[in-house]
C-alpha positions in Angstrom: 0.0 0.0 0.0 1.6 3.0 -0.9 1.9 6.0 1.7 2.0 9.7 1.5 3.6 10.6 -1.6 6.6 13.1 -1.0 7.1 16.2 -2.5 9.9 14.8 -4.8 7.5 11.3 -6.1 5.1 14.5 -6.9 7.8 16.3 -8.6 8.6 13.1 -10.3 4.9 12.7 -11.9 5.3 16.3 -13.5 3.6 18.5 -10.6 3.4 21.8 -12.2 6.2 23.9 -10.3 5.9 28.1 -10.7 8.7 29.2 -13.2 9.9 32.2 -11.8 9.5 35.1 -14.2 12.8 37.5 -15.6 11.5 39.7 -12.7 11.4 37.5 -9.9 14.2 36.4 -10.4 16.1 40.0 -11.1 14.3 41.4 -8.0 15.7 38.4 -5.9 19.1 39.4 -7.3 18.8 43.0 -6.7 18.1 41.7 -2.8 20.9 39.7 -2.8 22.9 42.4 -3.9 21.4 44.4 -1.1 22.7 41.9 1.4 25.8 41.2 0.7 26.6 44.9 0.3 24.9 45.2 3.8 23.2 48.3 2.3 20.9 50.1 5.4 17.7 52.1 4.7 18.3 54.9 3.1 21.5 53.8 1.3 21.9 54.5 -2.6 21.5 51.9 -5.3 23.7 51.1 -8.0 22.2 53.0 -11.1 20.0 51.6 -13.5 22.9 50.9 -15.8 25.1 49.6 -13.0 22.7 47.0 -12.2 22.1 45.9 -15.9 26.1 45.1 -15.8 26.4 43.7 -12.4 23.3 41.3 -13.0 23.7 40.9 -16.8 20.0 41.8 -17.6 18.0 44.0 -19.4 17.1 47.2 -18.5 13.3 46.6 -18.5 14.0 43.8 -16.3 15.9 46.4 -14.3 13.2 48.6 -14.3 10.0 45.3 -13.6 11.8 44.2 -11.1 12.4 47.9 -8.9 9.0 48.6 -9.2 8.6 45.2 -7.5 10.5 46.2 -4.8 9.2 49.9 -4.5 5.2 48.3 -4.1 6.8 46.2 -0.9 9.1 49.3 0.3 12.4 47.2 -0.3 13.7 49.7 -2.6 12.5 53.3 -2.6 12.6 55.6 -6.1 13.6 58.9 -5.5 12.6 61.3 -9.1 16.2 63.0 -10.1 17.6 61.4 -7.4 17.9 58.2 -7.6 17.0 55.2 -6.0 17.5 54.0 -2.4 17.1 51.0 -0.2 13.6 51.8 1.3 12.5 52.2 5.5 10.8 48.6 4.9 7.8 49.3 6.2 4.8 47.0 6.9 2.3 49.3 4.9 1.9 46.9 2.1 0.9 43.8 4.8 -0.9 46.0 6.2 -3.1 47.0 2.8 -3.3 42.9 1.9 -4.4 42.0 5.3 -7.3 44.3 5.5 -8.3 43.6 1.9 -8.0 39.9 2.4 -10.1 40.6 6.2 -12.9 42.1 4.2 -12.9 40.0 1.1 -12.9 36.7 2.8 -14.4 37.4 6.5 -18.2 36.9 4.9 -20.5 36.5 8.1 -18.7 34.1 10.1 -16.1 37.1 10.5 -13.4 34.7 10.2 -10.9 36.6 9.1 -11.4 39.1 12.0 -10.9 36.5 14.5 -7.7 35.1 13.2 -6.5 38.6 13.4 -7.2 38.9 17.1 -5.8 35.6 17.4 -2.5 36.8 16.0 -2.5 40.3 18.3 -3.2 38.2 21.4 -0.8 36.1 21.0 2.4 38.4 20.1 1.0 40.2 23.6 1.6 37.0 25.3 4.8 36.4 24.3 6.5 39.9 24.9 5.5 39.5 28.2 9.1 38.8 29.9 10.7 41.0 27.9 8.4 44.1 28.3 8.0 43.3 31.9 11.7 43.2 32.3 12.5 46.2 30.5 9.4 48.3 32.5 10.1 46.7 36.0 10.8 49.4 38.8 9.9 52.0 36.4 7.6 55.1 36.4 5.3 55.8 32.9 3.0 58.8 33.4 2.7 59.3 30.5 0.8 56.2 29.7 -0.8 56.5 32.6 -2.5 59.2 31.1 -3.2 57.4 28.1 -4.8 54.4 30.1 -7.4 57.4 32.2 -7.9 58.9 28.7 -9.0 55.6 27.3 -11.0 54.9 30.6 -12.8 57.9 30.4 -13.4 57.6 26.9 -15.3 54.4 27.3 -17.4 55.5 30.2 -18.7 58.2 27.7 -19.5 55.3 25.3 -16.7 56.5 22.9 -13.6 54.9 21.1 -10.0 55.4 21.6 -8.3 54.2 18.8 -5.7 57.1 19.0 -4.7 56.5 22.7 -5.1 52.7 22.3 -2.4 52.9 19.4 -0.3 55.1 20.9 -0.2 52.9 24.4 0.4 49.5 22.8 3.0 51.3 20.8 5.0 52.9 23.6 5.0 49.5 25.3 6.5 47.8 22.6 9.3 50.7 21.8 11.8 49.5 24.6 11.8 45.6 23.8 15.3 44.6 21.5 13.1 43.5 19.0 11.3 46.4 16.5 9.5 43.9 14.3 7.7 42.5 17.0 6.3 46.1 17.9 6.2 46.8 14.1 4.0 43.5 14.1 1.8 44.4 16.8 1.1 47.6 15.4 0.6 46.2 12.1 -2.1 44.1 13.0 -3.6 46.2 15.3 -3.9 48.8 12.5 -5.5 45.5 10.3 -8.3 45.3 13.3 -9.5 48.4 13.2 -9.5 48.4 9.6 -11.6 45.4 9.1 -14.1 45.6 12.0 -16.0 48.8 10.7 -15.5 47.9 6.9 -17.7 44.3 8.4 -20.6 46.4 10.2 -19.8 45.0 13.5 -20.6 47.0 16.8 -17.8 47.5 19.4 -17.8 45.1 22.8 -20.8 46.5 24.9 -18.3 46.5 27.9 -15.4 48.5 26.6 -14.7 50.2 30.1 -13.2 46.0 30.5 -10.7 46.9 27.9 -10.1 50.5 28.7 -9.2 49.1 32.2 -7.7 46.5 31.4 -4.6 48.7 29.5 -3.9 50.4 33.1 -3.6 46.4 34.7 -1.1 45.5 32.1 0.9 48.4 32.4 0.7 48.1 36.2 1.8 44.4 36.0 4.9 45.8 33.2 6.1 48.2 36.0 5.9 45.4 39.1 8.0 42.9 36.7 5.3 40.1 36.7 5.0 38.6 33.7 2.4 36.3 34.6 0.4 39.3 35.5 0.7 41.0 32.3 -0.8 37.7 30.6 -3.6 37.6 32.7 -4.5 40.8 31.6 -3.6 40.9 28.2 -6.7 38.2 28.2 -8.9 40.8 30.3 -7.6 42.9 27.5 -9.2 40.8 24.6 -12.1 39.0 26.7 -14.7 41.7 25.3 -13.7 41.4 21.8 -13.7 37.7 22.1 -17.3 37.7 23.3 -18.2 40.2 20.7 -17.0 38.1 17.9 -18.7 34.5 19.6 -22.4 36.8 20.0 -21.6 37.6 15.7 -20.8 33.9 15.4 -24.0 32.9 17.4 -26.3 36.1 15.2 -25.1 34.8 12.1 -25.9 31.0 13.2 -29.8 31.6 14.3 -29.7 34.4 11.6 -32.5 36.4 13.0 -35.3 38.6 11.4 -35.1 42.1 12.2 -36.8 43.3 14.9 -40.0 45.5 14.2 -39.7 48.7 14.8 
């Protein structure tokens, strides 16, 4: 009886395999070059025409594969200047995420919760390290963020801006940007998708307003198991939220009369 066939027996039987285009394959070589250069952001690129002779391509394949690169911010073209290694940023995740949250989320909002998902767990596993790096530490000015946000939901109003900025500034003293560039990312994707799917924010938002000020209160004592237990007070409403959506969308309900 034969088992599970490997990737190479599927190879073998003439699996289609993606041929890399002339583009691909000169962008992957202008990254390469990038590397072992160790080129920083911000750095100049060889010219057009210096690439063309260091790659031995064309210069439309020069030119396919940078505007590769420039749509994902690994190379950034400056008119009359020139062009540069880019800042990298995660603005083009960021733009595929939410489209691929809204496209695909239907009314199971499935998307949405894998997105939480993802945000809760990066939260839980900073926790040493932003403990550590907060511990014995005094932060009024996220302090202030956490009474803004507090206040904010006891009028029944968002704080997206103060909730950005806190989860931010948390993140900003780790040794690791692109966990905090991650976090950031995704929660940008969040509150993105979660209008763009008509849903209604967590009836008990004070719990998440709060819920901040407990998780910078457990960063500042050092306890790490502290900060996880309120990172999940942190996304308990939300969680709720999305299994009451689930549950709507399950009985699928007429509207009530008015």
């Amino acid at each position: 009886m034969r088992g599970h066939e490997s990737a190479t027996e599927a190879l073998g039987r003439g699996a289609a395999v993606p041929t890399p285009t002339r583009r691909d394959e000169t962008a992957r070589r202008i990254k390469e070059l990038v590397l072992r250069r160790g080129l920083q952001p911000g750095d100049p690129m060889p010219t057009e025409t210096e690439l063309c002779e260091l790659l031995g391509v064309s210069r439309s394949s020069v030119r396919e594969a940078v505007r590769t690169l420039s749509t994902l911010d690994i190379v950034e073209v400056r008119h009359g200047r020139g062009t540069f290694v880019g800042e990298m940023r995660l603005d083009a995740l960021v733009e595929t995420l939410v489209f691929r949250g809204v496209i695909t989320a239907g009314d199971d909002v499935h998307a949405l919760r894998e997105v939480v998902e993802v945000r809760q767990t990066l939260d839980d596993s900073v926790a040493e390290r932003v403990t550590a790096s907060f511990r014995d530490t005094e932060n009024p000015e996220l302090h202030a963020l956490v009474d803004e946000m507090v206040e904010a939901a006891e009028r029944g109003e968002t704080f997206l801006t103060a909730d950005r900025a806190f989860h931010a500034a948390l993140l900003a003293r780790i040794d690791n940007t692109l966990v905090g560039q991650l976090v950031t990312a995704f929660w940008d994707v969040h509150s993105a998708v979660m209008p763009r799917l008509g849903l209604q924010l967590p009836d008990d938002l004070s719990e998440t307003a709060r819920a901040h000020g407990d998780m910078l209160r457990a960063a500042e004592a050092g306890d790490a198991a502290a900060f996880r237990a309120a990172v999940t007070e942190h996304y308990a409403p939300l969680r709720r939220m999305l299994d009451n959506a689930d549950l709507t969308d399950d009985h699928d309900p007429q509207p009530t009369p008015a």
